[in-house]
C-alpha positions as CSV (number, residue, x, y, z in Angstrom):
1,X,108.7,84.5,117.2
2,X,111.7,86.4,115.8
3,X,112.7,86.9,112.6
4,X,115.4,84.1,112.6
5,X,113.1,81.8,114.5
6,X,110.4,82.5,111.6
7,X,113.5,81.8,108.7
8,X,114.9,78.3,110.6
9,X,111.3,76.9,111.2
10,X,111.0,77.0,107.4
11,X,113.0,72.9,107.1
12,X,110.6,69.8,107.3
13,X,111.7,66.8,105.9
14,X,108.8,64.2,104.8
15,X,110.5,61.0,103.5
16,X,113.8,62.2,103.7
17,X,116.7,59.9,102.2
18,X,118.7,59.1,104.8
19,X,122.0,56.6,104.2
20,X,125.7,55.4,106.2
21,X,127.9,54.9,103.8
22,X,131.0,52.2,104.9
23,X,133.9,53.1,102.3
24,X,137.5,51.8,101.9
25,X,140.0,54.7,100.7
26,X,139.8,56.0,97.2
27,X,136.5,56.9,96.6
28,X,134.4,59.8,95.3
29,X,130.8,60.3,95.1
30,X,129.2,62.6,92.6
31,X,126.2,64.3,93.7
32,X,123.9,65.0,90.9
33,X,120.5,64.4,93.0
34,X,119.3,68.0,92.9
35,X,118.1,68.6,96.1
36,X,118.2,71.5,97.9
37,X,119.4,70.5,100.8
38,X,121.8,67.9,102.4
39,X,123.6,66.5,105.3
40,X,127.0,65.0,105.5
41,X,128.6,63.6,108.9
42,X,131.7,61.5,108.8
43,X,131.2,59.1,111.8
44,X,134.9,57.5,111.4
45,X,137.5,58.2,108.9
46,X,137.9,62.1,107.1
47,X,135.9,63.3,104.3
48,X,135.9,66.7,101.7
49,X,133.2,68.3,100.0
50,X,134.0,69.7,96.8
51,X,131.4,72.3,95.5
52,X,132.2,72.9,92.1
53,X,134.4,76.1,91.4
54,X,134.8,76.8,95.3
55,X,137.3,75.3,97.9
56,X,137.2,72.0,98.9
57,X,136.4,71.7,102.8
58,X,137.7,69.0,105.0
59,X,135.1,67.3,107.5
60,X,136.6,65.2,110.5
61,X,134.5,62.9,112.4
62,X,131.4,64.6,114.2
63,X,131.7,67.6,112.1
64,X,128.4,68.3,110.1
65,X,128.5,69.9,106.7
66,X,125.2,71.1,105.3
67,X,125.2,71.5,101.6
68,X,123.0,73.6,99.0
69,X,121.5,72.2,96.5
70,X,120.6,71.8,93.2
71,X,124.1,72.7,91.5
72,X,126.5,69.0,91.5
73,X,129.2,68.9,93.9
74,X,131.5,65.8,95.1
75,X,132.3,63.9,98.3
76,X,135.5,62.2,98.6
77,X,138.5,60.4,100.5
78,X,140.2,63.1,99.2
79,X,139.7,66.0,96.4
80,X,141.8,64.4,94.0
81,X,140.3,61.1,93.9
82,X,138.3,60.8,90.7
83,X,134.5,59.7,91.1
84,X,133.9,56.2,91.1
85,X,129.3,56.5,91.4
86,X,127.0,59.5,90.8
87,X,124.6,59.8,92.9
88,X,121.2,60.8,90.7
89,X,117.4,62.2,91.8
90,X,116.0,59.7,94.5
91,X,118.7,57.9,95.4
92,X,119.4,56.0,92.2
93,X,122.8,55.8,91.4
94,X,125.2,54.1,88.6
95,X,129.4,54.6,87.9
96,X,130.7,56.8,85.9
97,X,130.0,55.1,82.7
98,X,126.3,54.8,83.3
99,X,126.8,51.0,84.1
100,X,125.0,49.4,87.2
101,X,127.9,49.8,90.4
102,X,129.7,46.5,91.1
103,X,132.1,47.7,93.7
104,X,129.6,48.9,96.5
105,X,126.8,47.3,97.9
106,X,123.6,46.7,99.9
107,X,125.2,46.1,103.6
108,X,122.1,46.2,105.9
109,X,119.7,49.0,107.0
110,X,119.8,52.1,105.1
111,X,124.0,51.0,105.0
112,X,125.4,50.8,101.6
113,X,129.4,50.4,100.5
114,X,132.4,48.5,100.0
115,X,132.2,46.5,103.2
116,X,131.3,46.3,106.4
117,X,134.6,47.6,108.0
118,X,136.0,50.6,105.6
119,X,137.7,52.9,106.9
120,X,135.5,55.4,106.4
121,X,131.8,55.6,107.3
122,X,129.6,58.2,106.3
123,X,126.1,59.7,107.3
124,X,124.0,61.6,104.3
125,X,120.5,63.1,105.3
126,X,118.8,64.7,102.0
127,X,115.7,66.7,101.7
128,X,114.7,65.4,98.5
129,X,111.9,67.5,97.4
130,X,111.4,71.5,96.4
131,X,109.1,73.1,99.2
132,X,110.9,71.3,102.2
133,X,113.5,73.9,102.7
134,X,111.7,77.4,101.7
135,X,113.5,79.6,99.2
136,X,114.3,82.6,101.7
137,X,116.3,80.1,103.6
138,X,118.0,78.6,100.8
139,X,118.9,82.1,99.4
140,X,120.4,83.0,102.8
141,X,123.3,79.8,102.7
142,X,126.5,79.6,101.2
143,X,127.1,76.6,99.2
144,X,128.6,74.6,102.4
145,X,127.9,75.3,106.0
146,X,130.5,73.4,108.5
147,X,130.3,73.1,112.1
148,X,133.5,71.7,113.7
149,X,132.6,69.2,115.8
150,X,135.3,70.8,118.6
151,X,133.0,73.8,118.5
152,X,129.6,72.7,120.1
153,X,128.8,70.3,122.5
154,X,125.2,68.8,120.8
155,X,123.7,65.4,121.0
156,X,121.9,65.2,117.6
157,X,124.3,63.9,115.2
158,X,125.0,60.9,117.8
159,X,121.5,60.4,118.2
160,X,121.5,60.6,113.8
161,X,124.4,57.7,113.8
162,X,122.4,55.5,116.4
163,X,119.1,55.9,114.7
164,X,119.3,56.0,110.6
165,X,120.3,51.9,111.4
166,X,117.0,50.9,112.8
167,X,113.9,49.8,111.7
168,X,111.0,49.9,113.8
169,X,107.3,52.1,114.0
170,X,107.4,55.1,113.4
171,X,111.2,55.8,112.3
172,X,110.9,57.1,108.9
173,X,109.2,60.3,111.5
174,X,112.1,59.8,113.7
175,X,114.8,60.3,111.3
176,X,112.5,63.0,109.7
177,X,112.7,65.1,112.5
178,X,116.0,64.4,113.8
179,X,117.2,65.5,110.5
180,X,115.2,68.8,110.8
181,X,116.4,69.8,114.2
182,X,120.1,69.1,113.3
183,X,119.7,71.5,110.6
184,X,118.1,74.3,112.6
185,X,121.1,73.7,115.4
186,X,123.9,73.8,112.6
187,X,122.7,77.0,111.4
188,X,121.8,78.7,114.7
189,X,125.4,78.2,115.4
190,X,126.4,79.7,111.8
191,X,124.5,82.6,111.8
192,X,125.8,83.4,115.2
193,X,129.5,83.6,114.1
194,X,131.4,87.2,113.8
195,X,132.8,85.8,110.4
196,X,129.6,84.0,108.7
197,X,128.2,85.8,105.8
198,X,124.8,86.1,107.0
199,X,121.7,87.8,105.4
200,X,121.7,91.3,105.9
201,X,118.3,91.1,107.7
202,X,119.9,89.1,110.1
203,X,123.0,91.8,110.8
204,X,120.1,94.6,110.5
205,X,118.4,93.2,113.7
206,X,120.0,94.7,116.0
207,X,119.8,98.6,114.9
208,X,117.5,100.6,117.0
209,X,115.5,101.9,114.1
210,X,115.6,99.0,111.1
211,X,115.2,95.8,114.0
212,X,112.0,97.0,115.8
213,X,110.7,97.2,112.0
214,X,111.2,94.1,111.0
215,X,109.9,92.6,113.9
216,X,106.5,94.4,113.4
217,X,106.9,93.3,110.0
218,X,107.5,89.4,110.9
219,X,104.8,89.3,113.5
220,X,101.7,91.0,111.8
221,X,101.8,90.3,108.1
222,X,98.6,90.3,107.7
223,X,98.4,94.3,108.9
224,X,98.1,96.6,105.7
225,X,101.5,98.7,106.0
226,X,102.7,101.4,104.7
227,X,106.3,103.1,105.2
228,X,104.4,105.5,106.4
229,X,102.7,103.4,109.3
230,X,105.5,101.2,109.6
231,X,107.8,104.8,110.7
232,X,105.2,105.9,112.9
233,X,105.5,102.6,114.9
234,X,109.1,102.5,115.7
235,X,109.0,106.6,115.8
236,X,111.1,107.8,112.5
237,X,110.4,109.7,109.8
238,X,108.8,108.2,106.5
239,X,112.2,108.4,104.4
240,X,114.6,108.0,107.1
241,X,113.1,104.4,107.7
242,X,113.0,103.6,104.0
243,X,116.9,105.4,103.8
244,X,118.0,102.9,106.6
245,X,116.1,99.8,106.3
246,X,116.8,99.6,102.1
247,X,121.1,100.6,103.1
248,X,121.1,97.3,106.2
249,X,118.4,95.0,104.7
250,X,119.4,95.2,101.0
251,X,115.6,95.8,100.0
252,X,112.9,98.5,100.7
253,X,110.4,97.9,103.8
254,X,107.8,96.5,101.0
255,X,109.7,94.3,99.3
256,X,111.2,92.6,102.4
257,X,107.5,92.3,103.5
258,X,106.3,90.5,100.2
259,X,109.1,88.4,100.5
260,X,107.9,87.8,104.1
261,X,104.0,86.9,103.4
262,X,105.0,84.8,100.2
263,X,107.0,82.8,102.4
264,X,104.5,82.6,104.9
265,X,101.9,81.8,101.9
266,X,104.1,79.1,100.9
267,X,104.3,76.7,103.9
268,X,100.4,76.9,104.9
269,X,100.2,76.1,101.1
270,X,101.5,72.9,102.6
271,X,98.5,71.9,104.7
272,X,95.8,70.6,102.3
273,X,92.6,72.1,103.9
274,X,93.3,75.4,104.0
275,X,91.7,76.9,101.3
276,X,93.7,79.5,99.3
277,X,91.2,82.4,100.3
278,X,92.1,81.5,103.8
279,X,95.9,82.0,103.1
280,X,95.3,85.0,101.2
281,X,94.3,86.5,104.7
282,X,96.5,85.1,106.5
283,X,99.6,86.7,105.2
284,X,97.5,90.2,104.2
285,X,96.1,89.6,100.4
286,X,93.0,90.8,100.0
287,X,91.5,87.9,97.2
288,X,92.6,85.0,96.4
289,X,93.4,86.6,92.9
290,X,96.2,88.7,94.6
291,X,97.5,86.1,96.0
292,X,98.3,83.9,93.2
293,X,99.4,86.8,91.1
294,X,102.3,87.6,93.5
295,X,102.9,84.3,94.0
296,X,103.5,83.3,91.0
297,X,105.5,86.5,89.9
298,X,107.5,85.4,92.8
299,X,108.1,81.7,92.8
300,X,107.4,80.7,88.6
301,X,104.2,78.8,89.5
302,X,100.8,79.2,91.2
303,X,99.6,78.5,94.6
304,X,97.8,75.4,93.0
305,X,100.9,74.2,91.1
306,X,102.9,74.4,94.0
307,X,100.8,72.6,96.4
308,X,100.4,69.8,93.9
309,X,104.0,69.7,93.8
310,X,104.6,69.7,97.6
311,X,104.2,66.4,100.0
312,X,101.7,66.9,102.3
């Protein structure tokens, strides 16, 4: 696994809320659910995001936007339009007054809006909870990733607009997963772009000295480096490795690896048998103890905290 494999593997929706929105020109959502991590498709009709202090971005049909969370940001007809309905923490929502919303409605399967033929129809896909989208991922992201629709030839937001308006088995997994792979493809594409402001990790790959590092970093965390070891696999010096991987990468060897195993730490934090001794291994703690101190200095909470926190 490489290192972006490793960073885009991180998303896994449980429960996601997924919703098609059917809206007659003006309107304006306010976003104030602070999740991490959202989806917005216009199926018909144009859409902008507005993300605070930044410039609004236009979204055409089939384009996907995927939008950082927690700060509030808007959706609209049009940047100007004033909200009409905020949008709050699990899907609740009210107008702008704090009144109950009177002008959209209930229309069907995971469907809500003004009426059954608007103009405009919308799909939203939100990871809802902290711990579904990992924090190394999260830190790597603008506020608003767009891919034009004219720019890639991929199935998954058709498959999106077919599926969130069924109900059968299973489909709360369907649209889970769906939602996760659309994600990974959006951001693929991204960090591929000339343009994109990508990690520098991700630019740093590709040097003969600092990319054969990381890599030996990414696939043995466990392994109890040094600089010193770490230069004596990819065949440098000891402070000509640390010189170039801190100038590309933005961090020292070490620090870029404890970023690396806490990561790691958190998502097997996500599977409820594995004791925390056993994770401590895993990503190259040697006690329990060590673990959680890191972790903590790291994230604000402790292993346990954070597992309790996390659907499993």
């Amino acid at each position: 696994m490489d290192v972006l494999a490793g960073l885009l593997e991180g998303p896994r929706a449980r429960g996601a809320f997924l919703l098609r929105s059917i809206l007659d020109p003006p309107w304006s959502l306010r976003i104030r659910d602070e999740a991490p991590l959202t989806v917005v498709v216009p199926v018909r009709g144009e859409a902008w995001i507005v993300p605070g202090d930044e410039a609004p971005q236009r979204l055409d049909p089939g384009d996907v936007a995927v939008v950082r969370g927690p700060r509030p940001y808007t959706v609209a007809d049009d940047p100007a339009t004033e909200p009409q309905a905020v949008i709050l923490p699990g899907g609740k929502c009210h107008d702008t007054r704090g009144e109950p919303l009177r002008t959209l409605s209930d229309l069907g399967v995971r469907t809500w809006g003004s009426g059954p033929h608007g103009r405009t129809v919308l799909l939203t896909g939100t990871y809802p909870n902290d711990g579904e989208v990992p924090r190394r991922l999260l830190s790597a992201l603008p506020t608003v990733v767009v891919q034009r629709a004219a720019a890639w030839d991929n199935p998954l937001a058709g498959l999106l607009t077919e599926e969130i308006v069924k109900d059968e088995p299973g489909q709360q997994a369907v649209l889970d997963r769906l939602l996760d792979l659309l994600v990974i493809a959006v951001l693929r594409n991204w960090m591929a772009r000339p343009d994109a402001e990508v990690p520098a990790w991700y630019r740093a790959q590709g040097d003969p000295v600092v990319g054969p590092a990381l890599k030996r970093l990414h696939h043995h965390p466990a392994r109890p480096w040094t600089v010193a070891d770490l230069a004596a696999e990819v065949g440098v010096s000891r402070a000509a490795l640390a010189r170039r991987f801190t100038e590309l990468v933005g961090e020292s060897p070490m620090r870029f690896l404890t970023g690396w195993r806490l990561a790691l730490a958190a998502d097997l934090l996500r599977q409820p048998d594995v004791t925390l001794g056993a994770v401590a291994r895993q990503v190259g703690y040697g006690s329990a103890f060590a673990l959680s101190t890191a972790f903590k200095r790291e994230h604000g909470v402790s292993p346990q905290q954070y597992r309790a926190r996390v659907p499993v």
